[in-house]
C-alpha positions in Angstrom: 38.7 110.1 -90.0 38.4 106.5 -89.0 34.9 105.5 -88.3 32.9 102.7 -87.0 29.1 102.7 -87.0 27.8 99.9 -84.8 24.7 98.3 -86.6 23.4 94.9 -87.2 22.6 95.2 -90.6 24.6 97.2 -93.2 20.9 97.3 -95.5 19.0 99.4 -93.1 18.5 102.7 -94.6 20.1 104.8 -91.7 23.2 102.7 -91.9 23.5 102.9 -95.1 23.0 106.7 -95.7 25.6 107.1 -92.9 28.3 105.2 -94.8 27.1 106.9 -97.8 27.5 110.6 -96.1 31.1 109.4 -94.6 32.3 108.0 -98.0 31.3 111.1 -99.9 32.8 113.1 -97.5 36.4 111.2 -98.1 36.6 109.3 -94.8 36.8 105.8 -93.7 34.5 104.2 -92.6 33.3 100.4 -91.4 29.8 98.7 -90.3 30.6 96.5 -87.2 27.8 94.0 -86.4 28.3 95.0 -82.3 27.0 91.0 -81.2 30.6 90.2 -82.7 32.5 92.6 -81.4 33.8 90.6 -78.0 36.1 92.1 -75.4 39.0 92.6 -73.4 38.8 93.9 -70.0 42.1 94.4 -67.6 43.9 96.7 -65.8 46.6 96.6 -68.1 44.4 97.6 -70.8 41.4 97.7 -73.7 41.2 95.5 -76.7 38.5 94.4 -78.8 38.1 92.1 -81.7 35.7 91.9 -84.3 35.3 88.4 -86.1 39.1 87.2 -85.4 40.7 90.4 -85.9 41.7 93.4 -84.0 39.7 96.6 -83.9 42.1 99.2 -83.3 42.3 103.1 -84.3 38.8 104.0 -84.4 38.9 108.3 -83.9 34.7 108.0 -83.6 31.7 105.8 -83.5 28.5 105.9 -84.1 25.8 103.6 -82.4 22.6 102.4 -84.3 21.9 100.2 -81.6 18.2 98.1 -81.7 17.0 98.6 -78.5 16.6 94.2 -78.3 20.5 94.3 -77.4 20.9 97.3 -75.5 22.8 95.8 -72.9 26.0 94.4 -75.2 25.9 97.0 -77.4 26.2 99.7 -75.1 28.8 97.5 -73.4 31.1 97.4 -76.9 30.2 101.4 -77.4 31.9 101.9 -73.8 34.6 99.9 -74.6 35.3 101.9 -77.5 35.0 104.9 -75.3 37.8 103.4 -73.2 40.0 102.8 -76.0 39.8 106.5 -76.7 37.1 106.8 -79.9 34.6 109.6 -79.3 31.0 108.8 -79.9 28.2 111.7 -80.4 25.7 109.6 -78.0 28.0 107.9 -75.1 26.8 104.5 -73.5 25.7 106.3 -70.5 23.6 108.1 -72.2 21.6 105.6 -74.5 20.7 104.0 -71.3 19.5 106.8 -69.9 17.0 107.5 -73.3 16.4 103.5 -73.1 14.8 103.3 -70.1 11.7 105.3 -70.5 10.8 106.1 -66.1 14.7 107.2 -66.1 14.4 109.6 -68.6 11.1 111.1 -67.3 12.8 111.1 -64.3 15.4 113.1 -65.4 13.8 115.5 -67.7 10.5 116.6 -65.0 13.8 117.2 -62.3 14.6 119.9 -65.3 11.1 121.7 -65.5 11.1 120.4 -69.3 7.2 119.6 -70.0 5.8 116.0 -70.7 2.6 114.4 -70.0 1.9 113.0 -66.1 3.3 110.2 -65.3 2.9 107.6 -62.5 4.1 104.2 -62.5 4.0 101.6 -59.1 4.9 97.9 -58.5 2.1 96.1 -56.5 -1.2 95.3 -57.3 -2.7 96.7 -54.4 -2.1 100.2 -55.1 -3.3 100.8 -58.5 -6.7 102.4 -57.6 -4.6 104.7 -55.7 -1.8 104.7 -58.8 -4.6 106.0 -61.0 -6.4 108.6 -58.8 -3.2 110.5 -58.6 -2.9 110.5 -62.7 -6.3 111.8 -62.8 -9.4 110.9 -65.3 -8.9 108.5 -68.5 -8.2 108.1 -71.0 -5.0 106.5 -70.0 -1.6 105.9 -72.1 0.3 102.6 -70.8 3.6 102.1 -72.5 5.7 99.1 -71.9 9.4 101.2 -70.6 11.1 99.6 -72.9 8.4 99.6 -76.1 9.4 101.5 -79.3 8.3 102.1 -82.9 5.1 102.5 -81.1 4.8 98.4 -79.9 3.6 98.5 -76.7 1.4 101.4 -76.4 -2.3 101.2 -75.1 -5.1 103.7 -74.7 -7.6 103.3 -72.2 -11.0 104.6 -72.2 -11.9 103.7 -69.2 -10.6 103.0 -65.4 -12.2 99.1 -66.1 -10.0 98.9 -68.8 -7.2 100.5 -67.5 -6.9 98.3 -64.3 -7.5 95.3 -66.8 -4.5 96.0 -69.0 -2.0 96.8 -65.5 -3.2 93.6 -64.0 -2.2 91.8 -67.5 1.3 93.4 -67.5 2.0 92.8 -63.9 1.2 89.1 -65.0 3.6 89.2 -67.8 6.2 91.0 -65.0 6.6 93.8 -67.6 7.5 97.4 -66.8 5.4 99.7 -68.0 4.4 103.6 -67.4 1.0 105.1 -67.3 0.6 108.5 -68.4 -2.3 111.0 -69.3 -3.7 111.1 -72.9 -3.7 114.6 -74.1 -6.4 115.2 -76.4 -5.5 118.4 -78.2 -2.7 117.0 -79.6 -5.2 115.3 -81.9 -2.9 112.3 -82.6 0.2 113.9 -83.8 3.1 114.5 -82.7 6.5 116.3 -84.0 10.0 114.7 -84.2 12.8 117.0 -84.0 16.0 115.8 -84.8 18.7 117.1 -83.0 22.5 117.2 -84.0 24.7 119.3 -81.4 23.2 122.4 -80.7 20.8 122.6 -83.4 17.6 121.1 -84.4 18.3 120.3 -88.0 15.1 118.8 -89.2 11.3 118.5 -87.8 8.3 116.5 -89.0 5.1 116.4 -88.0 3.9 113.0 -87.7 0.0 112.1 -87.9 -1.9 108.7 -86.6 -4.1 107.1 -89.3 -7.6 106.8 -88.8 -8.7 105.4 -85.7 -5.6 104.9 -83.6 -3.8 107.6 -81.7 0.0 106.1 -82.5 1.7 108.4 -85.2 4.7 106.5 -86.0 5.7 106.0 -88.8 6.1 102.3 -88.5 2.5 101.9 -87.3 0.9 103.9 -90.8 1.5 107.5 -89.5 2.0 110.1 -92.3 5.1 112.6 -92.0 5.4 115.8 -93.4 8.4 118.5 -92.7 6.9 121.4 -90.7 9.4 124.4 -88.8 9.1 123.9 -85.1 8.5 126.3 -82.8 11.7 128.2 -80.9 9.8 126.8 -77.7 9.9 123.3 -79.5 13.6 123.6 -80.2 14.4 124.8 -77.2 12.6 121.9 -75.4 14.5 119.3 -77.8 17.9 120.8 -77.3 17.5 120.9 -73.5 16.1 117.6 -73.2 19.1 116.0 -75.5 21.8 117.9 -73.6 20.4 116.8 -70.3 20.9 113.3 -71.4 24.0 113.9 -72.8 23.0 113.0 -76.4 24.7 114.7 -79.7 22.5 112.9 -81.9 18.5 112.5 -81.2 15.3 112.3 -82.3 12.9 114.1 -79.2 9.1 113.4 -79.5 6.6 116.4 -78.7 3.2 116.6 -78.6 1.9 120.7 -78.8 -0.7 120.8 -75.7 -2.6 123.8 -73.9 0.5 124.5 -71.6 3.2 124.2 -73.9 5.2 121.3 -75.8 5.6 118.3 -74.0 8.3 115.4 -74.6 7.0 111.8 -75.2 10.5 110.3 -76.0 13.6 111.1 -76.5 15.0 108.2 -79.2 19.2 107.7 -78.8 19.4 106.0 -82.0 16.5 107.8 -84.3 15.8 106.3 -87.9 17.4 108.6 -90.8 14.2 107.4 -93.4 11.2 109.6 -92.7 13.0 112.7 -91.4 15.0 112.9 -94.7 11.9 111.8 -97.1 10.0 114.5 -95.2 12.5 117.8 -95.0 14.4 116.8 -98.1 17.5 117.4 -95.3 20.8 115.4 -95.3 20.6 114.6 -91.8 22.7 111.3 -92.2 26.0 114.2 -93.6 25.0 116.8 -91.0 25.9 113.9 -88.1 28.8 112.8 -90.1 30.0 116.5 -90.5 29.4 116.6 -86.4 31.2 113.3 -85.7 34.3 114.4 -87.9 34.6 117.9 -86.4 34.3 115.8 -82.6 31.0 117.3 -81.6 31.1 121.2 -82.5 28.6 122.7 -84.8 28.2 121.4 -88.7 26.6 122.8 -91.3 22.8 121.8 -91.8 23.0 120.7 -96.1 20.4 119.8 -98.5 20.7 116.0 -99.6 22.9 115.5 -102.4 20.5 114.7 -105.7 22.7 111.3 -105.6 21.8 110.2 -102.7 19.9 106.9 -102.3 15.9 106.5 -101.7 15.0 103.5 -99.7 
């Protein structure tokens, strides 16, 4: 197989354990920086180039795309997808994931659980955007935040009108949502590959804040989820269309309920924690054009970060 992984940086751990998984596995495979990939577009035809040269005969690619250039490199994935390579996570659907009111959209049309949600434009209907999300505290999430950036708890309505009016100032889009106590600041990530949930973590916010990502000094450790859980993250990653993702629950009273569902998920924690060789079970996926792969354990070469 032929493979290109779009990524900006060939040292990130996930694009580096990918190459590694499709090396090992005897394929070929190239990093292509997607802000250099530039296009053709006609009725006549595809083509795309890469840093003077052609890029032609791809069979798949796979999209680590940083959600700061969304827009071009979904627009060189869907090229790709018009030149005939398959891709696990199609443009479409990134941008669906990306765009955090679309995807709750989506998802509560589906029944799938996830915290209430309002969101509104002018100023003069927030009192009334509040009273129909109810009592703080209050989450507000920038729509297009991630890693955790752009999350705020409110402890009270004061507060809470004080941080909207600040956004709507900075003409951000942003979500409000309940904060669901019982959850106790963690949260699982299950990460999904076709129709199987191949590895789960549970993620836990330090001391004193409620975010448990990783990034923000949350603490990871591989748990089994639930077949509720699993069955909420595989829904929730076919609805968008998704092969590859990482879905973000939160185990409440009524059930789990999704936070995010992440199109381009990080490889480093979810491996460190389950010991599982996510990075060869997506490559094994890719090469076999989306149908079931075999869930491994990570070869004992295999590089830490």
């Amino acid at each position: 197989m032929k493979l290109a992984i779009l990524s900006r940086n060939t040292k990130l751990y996930s694009t580096r354990r990918l190459v590694e998984a499709a090396r090992d596995r005897g394929h070929s495979v190239r990093v292509l920086d997607p802000l250099r990939c530039y296009m053709r577009i006609a009725s006549d035809g595809f083509a795309m180039h890469h840093q003077g040269k052609p890029l032609t005969g791809y069979h798949a690619v796979i999209p680590r795309i940083g959600a700061s250039v969304t827009r071009y490199g979904t627009a060189v994935l869907r090229q790709f997808e018009l030149m005939g390579s398959y891709t696990p996570n199609p443009s479409d659907s990134i941008l669906k994931a990306r765009d955090k009111l679309r995807c709750h959209q989506l998802l509560a049309a589906q029944g799938l659980g996830l915290p209430a949600t309002v969101f509104g434009d002018n100023p003069d209907d927030t009192s009334d955007l509040l009273a129909m999300l109810g009592p703080t505290p209050h989450v507000i999430k920038l729509n297009e935040g991630t890693q955790g950036a752009g999350v705020m708890l409110t402890e009270k309505l004061s507060a809470s009108r004080s941080v909207i009016e600040a956004l709507r100032g900075l003409y951000a889009n942003f979500l409000v949502q309940e904060f669901v106590a019982e959850a106790k600041g963690a949260d699982l990530r299950c990460f999904v590959v076709g129709d199987r949930v191949v590895a789960t973590m549970k993620r836990q916010a330090p001391k004193g804040d409620f975010r448990s990502n990783l990034h923000r000094g949350g603490t990871a450790k591989a748990i089994t989820a639930t077949p509720a859980e699993q069955d909420t993250a595989l829904r929730a990653a076919r609805m968008l269309g998704l092969g590859v993702a990482g879905v973000d629950l939160i185990r409440s009273k009524r059930g789990p309920l999704i936070l995010e569902v992440n199109a381009s998920p990080g490889l480093e924690g979810i491996e460190a924690a389950s010991g599982t060789d996510v990075a060869g079970s997506i490559i094994d996926y890719v090469a076999n054009g989306g149908h079931r792969a075999g869930s491994t354990r990570r070869s004992t070469h295999a590089k830490a970060a």
